[in-house]
Structure formats: C-alpha cells, structure tokens
C-alpha positions in Angstrom: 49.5 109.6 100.1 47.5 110.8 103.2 44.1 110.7 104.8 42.2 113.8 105.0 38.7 115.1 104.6 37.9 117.9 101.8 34.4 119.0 101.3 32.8 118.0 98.2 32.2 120.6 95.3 29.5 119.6 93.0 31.6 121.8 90.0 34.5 119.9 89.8 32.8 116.9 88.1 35.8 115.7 86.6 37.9 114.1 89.7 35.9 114.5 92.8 37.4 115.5 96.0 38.6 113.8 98.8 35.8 112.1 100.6 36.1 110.9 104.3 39.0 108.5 104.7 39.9 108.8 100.7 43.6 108.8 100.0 44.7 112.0 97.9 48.0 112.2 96.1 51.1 113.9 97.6 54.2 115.0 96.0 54.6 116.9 92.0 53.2 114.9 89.9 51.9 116.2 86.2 49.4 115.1 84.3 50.9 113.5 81.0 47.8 114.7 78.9 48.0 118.6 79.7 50.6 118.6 82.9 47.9 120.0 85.3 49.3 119.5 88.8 48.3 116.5 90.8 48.6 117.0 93.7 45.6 116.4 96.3 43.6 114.6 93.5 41.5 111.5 95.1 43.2 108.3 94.3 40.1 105.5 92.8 40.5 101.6 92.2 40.0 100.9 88.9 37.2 98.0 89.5 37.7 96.1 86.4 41.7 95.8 86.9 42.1 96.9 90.5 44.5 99.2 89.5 44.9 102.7 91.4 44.6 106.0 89.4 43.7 109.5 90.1 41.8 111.6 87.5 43.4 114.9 86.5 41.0 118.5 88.0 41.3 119.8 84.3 40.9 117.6 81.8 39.9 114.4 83.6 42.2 112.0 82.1 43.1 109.2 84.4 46.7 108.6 85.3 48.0 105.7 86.8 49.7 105.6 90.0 52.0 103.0 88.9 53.7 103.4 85.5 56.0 102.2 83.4 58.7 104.4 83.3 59.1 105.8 79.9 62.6 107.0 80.5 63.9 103.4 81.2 64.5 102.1 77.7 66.8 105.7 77.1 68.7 105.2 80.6 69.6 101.6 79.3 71.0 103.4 75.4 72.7 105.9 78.3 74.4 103.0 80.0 75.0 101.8 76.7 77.1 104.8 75.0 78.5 105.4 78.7 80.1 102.0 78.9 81.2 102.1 74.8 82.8 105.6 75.8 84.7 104.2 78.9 86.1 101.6 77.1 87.1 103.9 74.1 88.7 106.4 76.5 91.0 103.4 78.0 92.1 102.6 74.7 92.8 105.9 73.5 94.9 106.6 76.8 96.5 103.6 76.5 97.2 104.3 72.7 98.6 108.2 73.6 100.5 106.6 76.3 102.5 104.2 74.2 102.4 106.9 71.2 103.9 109.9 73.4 106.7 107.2 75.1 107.8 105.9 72.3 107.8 109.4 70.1 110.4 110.6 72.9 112.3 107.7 73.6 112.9 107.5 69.5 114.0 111.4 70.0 116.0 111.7 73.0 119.3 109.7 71.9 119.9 112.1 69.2 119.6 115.4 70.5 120.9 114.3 73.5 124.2 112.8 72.2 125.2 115.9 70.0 125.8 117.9 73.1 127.7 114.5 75.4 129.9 113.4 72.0 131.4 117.3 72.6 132.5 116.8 76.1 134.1 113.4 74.9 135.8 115.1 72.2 137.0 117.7 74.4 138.6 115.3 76.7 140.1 113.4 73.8 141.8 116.7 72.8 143.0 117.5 76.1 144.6 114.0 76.3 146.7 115.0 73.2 144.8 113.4 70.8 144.3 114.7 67.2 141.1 114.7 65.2 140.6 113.2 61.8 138.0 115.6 59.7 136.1 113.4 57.1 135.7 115.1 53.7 132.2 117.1 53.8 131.8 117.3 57.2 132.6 120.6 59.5 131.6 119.6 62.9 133.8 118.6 65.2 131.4 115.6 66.1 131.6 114.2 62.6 135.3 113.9 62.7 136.7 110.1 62.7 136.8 108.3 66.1 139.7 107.0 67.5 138.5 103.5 68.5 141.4 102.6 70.1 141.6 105.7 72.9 137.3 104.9 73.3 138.2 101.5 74.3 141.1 102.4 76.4 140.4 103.2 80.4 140.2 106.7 79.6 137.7 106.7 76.5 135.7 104.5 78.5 135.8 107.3 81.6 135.5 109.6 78.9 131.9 107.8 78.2 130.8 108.2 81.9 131.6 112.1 81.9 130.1 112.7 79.3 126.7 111.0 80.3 127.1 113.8 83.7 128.2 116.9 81.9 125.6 119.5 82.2 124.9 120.2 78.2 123.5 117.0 77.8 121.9 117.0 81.5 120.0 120.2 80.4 119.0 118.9 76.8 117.4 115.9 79.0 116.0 117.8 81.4 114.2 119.7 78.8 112.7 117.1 77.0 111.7 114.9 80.3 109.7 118.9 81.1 108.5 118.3 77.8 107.6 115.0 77.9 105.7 115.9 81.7 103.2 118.2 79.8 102.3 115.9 77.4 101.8 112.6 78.9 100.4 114.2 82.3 96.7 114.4 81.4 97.0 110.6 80.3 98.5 109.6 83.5 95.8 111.2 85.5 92.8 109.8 83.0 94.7 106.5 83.2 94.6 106.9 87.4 90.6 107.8 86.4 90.0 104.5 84.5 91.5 102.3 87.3 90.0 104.2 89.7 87.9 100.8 90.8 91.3 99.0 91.5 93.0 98.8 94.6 95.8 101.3 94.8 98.5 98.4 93.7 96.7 97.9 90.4 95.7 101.3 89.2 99.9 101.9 90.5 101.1 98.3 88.3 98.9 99.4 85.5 99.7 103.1 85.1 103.4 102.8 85.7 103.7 99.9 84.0 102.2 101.3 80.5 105.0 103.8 79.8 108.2 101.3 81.2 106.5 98.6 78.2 106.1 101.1 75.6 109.8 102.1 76.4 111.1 98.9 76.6 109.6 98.6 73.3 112.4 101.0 71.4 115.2 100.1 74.3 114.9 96.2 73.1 115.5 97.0 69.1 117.8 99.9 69.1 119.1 98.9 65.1 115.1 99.9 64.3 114.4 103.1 66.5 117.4 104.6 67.5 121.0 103.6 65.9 122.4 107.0 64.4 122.8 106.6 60.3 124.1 103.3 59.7 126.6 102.7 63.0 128.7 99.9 60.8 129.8 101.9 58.0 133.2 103.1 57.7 134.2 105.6 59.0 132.7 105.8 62.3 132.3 109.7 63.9 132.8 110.7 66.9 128.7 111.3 67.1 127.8 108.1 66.2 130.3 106.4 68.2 128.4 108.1 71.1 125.3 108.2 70.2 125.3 104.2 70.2 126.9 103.7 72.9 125.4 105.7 75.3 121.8 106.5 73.8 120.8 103.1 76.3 121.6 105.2 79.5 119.7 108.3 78.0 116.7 106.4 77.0 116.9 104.5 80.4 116.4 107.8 81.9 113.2 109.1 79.6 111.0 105.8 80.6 112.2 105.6 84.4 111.0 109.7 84.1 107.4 108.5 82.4 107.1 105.4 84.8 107.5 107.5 87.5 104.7 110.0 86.5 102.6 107.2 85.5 103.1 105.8 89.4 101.9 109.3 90.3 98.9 109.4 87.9 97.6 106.3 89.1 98.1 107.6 93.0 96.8 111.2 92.5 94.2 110.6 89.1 91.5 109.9 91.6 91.9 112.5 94.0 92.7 114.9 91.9 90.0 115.0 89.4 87.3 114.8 92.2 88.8 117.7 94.1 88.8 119.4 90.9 85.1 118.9 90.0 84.6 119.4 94.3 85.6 123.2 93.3 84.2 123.8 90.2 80.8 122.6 91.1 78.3 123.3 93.5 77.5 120.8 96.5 73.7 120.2 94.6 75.2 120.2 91.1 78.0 117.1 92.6 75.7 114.2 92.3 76.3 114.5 88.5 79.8 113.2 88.8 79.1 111.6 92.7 80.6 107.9 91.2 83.9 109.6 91.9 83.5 109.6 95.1 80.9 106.4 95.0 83.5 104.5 93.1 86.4 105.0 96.3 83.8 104.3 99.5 83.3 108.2 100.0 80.7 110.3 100.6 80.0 113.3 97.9 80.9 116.1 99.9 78.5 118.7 101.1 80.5 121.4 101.6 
C-alpha cells in the first residue's frame, strides 16, 4: 500500500480513485470474480464490519484485503500424501535393502564354491591322492571326499588356498559388481531418508541395514545356504566345500554391502543435491530447497 493523489474521473463509478491521502493497492493482485488487475484500486473500510476491501475497476465486486486462503486446506492433503509417501519410500528401501542382501548372500556360496572346491581338488591330486567317482556323476567336484586328508594339516591349508585362488576371487568379485548396481540407488535414497540425522546415525542406520539382513542367512546356514542335504552319504568334494567355507564367502558379500551402505549414508545427501544443483536452474531450486534446508545450507544461487 502507499499514499498518493490520483485525480478523480467521474466515469469510473465502480471503484473510485485514489482521493488525497487514500491508500491504493500495490502488488498483482486479481480479482476472483473476473481477474481484472488490482493494482492502484482505492482501499475502503467496510463500515458495518471494519473490514478493508478494494472494489475491482471492471466489474465492481469487492475483494477483501484479507482472505482466507483457499489453497490452505489442499497444502495440508499436500503435507498429508508427502508425509504417507516419505514414510512408504523408507519402508520400501528398507524392504529392497534386506530383499537384494539376502537374494545374494543366498547365491554367492554356490557359485562361488564350484570354482574353490577345484583348486582343493587339484591340491588333493597333486598330494597323491586318488578320487572316488560316485555313480551318475561326471564332475570332478561330485567325486567322494576324502575326510580324512580335509581334516589333516594339509586339507585344512588346502581350505585356506582355495578361499585366495583367483577363480573364485573373480566369481566374487563379479557378483559384489553386481550386487553394487543393484543395491546402490537404495543406499543413496536410504542416505536421503536420514538425511535429518547427524552423520553417525544416517552412517549406523544405512550400514547397519545390509550387515542385519546378512546376518540373517549367515545365522541359519541349514535353511539358506547348506548345498543338497550336507549329512547324506556320500559327501562330494563340492559340498564338503561349499559348507565349510560358504561362511567366509558370505562374510565377504555383507562386509561389501555394509560398506556401500556406510557410503550411501555419507554421500546420499550430497549427492542427490548436487545432482538436482545441475539439472535445475538456480529459480527452479526452491522446489527441492529442503535438501539443502534440511543440512543448514543455503540453496545455491549459482
């Protein structure tokens, strides 16, 4: 609002001008009956009510200076769906967190142990030792273990090389690659959720999600990962291997995902605000400006 004088017209009878030391209206403002500008209208006192209220040049409906805002009751629904979302998105990355951990933990042992029970059974061989085929079996792996030699000192250093040699190494490495790609973008949404947290929370929580859903299969191995049915008789080579060092393996998979999940909490933030700090526009930021609100930053300008 501001003081001014404006000369009377005796046409415009429905809102008359400014008179000396009459307030006008400043600012866009629309009239809600036909959306006629505003601005510069003479501001009246209602003298019933008291209430203030300029009259609108074209069709000389009166507008209140001081409304109700008819957006409020949909910026509360807004706040509403936006909290129901937030929580749904931490339960859904909390439930592909657990789903993706537990899917390759389950999967590692096996793969993992066909290529290490060949290095074991090339180091029995090279001791001397001769292998037992069982009747519908061709693999070298499914051939009878030799209990006695794998709990001798060299079957048991036999069970340390074999954990080293670089067949099973690689199969491992590929499926911790693997594993990367899927469980990154739940990492960094999980970093997203506890973005509100110090940096030792959003750390205990998003490393600590894959190490539990790990320990989940590492603490019942008969359920999740023992290879056919370990107690039968006879007891292959694969099998022997598989149950005895499928721990280590496994161990390695949720130390992997624990350590991208430390990461995810660490980086989530940052990243997805730099990331929307490219994409968008400094005027378009203060859509998404609680990611920087949310850490004590300023939305950047630049």
């Amino acid at each position: 609002m501001n003081s001014e004088t404006r000369p009377s017209s005796p046409t415009d009878l429905a809102s008359p001008p400014a008179a000396a030391g009459r307030e006008t209206l400043l600012g866009d403002r629309l009239c809600m009956q036909c959306f006629h500008p505003l601005a510069g209208r003479t501001i009246e006192r209602d003298p019933a009510t008291g209430l203030l209220f300029v009259r609108c040049g074209e069709c000389a409906t009166a507008s209140a200076l001081f409304e109700y805002p008819t957006a409020a009751p949909w910026v509360r629904r807004f706040q509403t769906v936006a909290i129901a979302s937030f929580a749904f998105l931490a339960l859904a990355v909390v439930g592909a967190i657990f789903g993706i951990t537990v899917g390759f933990a389950s999967a590692v042992p096996g793969f993992v142990a066909q290529a290490s029970t060949a290095r074991v059974v090339e180091l029995f061989d090279e001791g001397g030792g001769l292998l037992e085929p069982v009747v519908g079996y061709e693999r070298v792996q499914d051939t009878i273990a030799d209990s006695v030699w794998l709990a001798s000192d060299a079957g048991k250093s036999a069970m340390r090389a074999a954990r080293s040699d670089a067949r099973p190494l690689l199969v491992l490495t590929g499926f911790c690659l693997l594993g990367t790609l899927a469980i990154a973008p739940f990492v960094l949404a999980a970093g997203l959720v506890c973005m509100r947290r110090t940096m030792v929370t959003r750390v205990c929580v998003c490393g600590g999600l894959p190490l539990i859903s790990g320990l989940t299969v590492l603490l019942d191995p008969n359920r999740v990962w023992q290879p056919a049915v370990f107690w039968s008789s006879p007891q292959t080579w694969h099998t022997w291997v598989t149950f005895h060092n499928s721990p280590f393996f496994l161990g390695v998979v949720v130390a992997w995902f624990a350590f991208l999940g430390i990461v995810g909490g660490i980086v989530g933030p940052a990243f997805v605000a730099r990331f929307f700090r490219f994409v968008l526009p400094p005027r378009d930021r203060r859509l998404v400006a609680w990611l920087w609100h949310w850490r004590g930053k300023p939305v950047p300008l630049d």
